[in-house]
N, C-alpha and C positions, 0 to 999 in steps of 0.2 A: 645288437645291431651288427648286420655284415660289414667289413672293413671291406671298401673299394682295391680290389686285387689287381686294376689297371695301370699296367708302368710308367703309360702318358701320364695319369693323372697325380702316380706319386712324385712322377720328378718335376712337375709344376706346383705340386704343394712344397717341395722342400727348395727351388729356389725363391718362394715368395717369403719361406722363413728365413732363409739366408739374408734376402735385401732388408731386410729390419732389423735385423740382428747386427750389419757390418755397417747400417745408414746409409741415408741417399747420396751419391755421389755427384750429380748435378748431369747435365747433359755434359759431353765428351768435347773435351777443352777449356771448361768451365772451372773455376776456383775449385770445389769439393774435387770435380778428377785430377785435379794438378796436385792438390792436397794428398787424394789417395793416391797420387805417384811418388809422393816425396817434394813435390817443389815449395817454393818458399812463396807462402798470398801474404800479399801489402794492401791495403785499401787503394783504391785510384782515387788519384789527387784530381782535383778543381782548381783551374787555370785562374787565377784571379788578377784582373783586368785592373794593367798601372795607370795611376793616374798621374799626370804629368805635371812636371814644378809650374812650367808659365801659364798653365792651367789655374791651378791654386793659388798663383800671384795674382792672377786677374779678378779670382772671385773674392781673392781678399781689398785689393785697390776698390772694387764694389762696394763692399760691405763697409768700408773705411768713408766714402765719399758719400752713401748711404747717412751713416752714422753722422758726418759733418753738415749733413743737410739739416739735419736734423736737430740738432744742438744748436746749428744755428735758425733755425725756424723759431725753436720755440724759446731759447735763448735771450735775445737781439728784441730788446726793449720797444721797437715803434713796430709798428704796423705797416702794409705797405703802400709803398710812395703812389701818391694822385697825382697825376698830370693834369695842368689847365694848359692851353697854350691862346695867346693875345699876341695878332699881328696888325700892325698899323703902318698907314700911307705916309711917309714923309718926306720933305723936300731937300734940296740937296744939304750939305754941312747939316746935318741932323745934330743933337745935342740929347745925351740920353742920362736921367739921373736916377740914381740908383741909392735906396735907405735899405739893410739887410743887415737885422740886428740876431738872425736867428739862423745862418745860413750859409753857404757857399756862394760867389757871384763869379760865374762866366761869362765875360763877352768875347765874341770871333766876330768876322766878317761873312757876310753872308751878299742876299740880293740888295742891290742898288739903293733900292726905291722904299724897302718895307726894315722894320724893327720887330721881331718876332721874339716874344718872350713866350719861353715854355720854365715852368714855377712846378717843381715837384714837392709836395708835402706829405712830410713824415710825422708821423702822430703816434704817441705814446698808446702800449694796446690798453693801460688801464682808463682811456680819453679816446676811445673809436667813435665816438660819436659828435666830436667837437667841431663847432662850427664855423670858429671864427678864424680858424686859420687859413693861410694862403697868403696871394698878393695882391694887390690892387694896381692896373698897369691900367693907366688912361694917358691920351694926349692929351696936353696941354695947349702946344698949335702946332703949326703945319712943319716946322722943328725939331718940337722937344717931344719929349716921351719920358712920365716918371712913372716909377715902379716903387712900392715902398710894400716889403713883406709884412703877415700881420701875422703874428702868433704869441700868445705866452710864454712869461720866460720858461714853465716847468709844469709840472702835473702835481700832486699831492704826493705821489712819491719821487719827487727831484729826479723826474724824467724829460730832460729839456726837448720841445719841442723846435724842429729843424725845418728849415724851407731854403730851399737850395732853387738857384735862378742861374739858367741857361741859355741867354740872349744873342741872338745873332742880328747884328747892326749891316752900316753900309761902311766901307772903309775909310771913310773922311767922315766918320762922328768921331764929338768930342764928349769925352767921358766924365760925369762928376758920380763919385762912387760914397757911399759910406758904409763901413763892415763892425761888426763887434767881433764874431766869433769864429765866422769861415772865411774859408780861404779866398781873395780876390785876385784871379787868373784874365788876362788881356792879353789877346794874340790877334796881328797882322791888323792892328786900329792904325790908321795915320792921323791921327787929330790929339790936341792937347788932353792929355787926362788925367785926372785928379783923384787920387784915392787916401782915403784917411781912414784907419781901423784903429781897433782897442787891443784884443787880441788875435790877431791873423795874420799870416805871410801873406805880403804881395808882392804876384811873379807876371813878370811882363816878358813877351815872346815877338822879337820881329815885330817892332812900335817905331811909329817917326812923330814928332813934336816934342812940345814944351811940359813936362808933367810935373807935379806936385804929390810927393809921395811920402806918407808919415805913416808911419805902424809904435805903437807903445810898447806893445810887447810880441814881437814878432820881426822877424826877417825881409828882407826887400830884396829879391832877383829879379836884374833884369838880362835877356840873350837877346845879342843881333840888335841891339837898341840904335835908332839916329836921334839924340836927344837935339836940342833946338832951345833957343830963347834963354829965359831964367829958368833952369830947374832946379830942384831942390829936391834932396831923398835925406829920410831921416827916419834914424831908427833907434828909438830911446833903450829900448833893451833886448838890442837886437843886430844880427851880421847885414852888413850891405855888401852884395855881391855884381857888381856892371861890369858886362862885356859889349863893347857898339863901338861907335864914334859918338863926336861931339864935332856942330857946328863951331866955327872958329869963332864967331862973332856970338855966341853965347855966354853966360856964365854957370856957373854951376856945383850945385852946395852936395856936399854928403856929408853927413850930419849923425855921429851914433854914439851913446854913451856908454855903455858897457860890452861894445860890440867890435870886429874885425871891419876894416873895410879893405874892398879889396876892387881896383879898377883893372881893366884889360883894354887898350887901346889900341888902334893901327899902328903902324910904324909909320907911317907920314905923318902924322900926329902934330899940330901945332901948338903949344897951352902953354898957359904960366899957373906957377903950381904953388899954391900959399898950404901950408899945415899947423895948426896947432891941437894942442894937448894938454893938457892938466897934468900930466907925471911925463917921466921919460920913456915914450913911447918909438919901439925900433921903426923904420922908415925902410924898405923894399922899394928901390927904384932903379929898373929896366934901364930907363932913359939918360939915367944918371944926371941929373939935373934938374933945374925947377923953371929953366927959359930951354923950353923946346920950339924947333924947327923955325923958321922964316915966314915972312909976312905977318897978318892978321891972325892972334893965338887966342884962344879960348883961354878962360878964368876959372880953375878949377881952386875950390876950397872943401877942404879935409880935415873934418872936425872930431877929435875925441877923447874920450877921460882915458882910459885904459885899455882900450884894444890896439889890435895892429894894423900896419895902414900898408898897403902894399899899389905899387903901381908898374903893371905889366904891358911890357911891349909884345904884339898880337903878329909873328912875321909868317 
């Protein structure tokens, strides 16, 4: 075969042996030409996007309150609470009685003329289908209004069932209460009221009359009280806590056997003041004495085995 003797054609066959022979160098600026210049290639970095702390706090306070919802959803033994609500017409000095062996008892003040009991029940989730819980709130007459809750004391696996009473009255009812287990809370009532529990605090808020207050095993608070008449608070295994006045022309017992008592009164304050005790029990007195102020003095008696008795002037 003739070898092609054309010059164009040999010096385009020998620089296409050259470009293979020394490698591709890339387009002019590119890595391989910077390479075959001598410079130094690094890989190009990828900018990676910071993520910020109150960012990360936030999704974790989520996932935290997520998490707590949760544990307690499936957690937290009853099921949840049914509302019934029962309101009735009644006439003035209303009288409201209350049986709640299974529950918390709120009364406030509300409209004038009506007694509105709203009864939330809690039911054990292995008893979702139980029927005989709740309350039964019927009038009596044109007065009274009773309410007595009705539940079991427990499920088969000693999950006590709960019915918790939320009653709003008129401000001149008078209260007859009875608790075992929950709390008995009264605020801004102005009528005598009477509460008696097994196991419960009773805490009274801004109340005017004569009341009759006993807890077994449990606490007695009262704030902003105008007690009136005979009253008597007693608390068998348990602190008595009163801040208020007392009418002068009343008397009135505080009564606790293993417990503090402790009174806060005005300074204008008029009372005579009897204490006894079963041991020697220290004695806190503001007023420094046992015949306070002039005229007509209220009869205050402070009874107890072992706690301490304190009596605070309010200036």
């Amino acid at each position: 075969m003739l070898e092609n003797q054309d010059s164009r054609e040999q010096g385009l066959r020998r620089a296409v042996v050259q470009q293979y022979q020394t490698g591709y160098e890339g387009p002019r600026g590119g890595p391989a030409y910077k390479q075959g210049l001598g410079e130094k290639v690094s890989p190009r970095r990828t900018r990676r996007r910071r993520v910020s702390w109150p960012f990360l706090i936030v999704i974790a306070i989520i996932l935290l309150a997520l998490s707590g919802f949760m544990t307690a959803r499936y957690d937290r033994p009853w099921s949840k609470g049914y509302h019934e609500h029962d309101i009735f017409d009644v006439a003035e000095n209303a009288k409201l009685v209350v049986n709640n062996d299974h529950g918390k008892v709120y009364v406030h003040t509300g409209d004038y003329h009506h007694i509105l009991v709203t009864t939330v029940t809690h039911i054990p989730r292995s008893q979702p289908n139980q029927p005989s819980v709740g309350a039964d709130a019927h009038q009596v007459d044109s007065h009274t209004v009773s309410v007595t809750a009705d539940a079991p004391s427990s499920d088969p696996n000693n999950v006590a069932f709960q019915v918790d009473l939320d009653i709003t009255v008129p401000e001149t009812t008078s209260l007859a209460i009875h608790a075992t287990d929950g709390v008995v809370s009264v605020e801004n009532v102005k009528g005598n009221i009477q509460v008696d529990t097994t196991r419960s605090n009773i805490e009274l808020d801004n109340t005017e009359g004569q009341v009759s207050l006993a807890t077994d095993n449990g606490n007695i608070e009262l704030s902003d009280a105008q007690l009136s008449g005979s009253s008597a608070l007693k608390a068998a295994h348990g602190n008595i806590d009163f801040a208020g006045s007392l009418d002068p022309y009343g008397s009135y017992d505080f009564d606790t056997g293993n417990g503090s008592t402790d009174v806060t009164l005005p300074e204008s304050s008029a009372f005579h003041l009897n204490t006894t005790s079963q041991n020697d029990v220290a004695i806190d007195n503001d007023f420094h004495g046992t015949s306070v102020g002039d005229g007509q003095q209220a009869t205050i008696t402070i009874r107890t085995n072992d706690g301490h008795i304190a009596i605070h002037e309010d200036d």
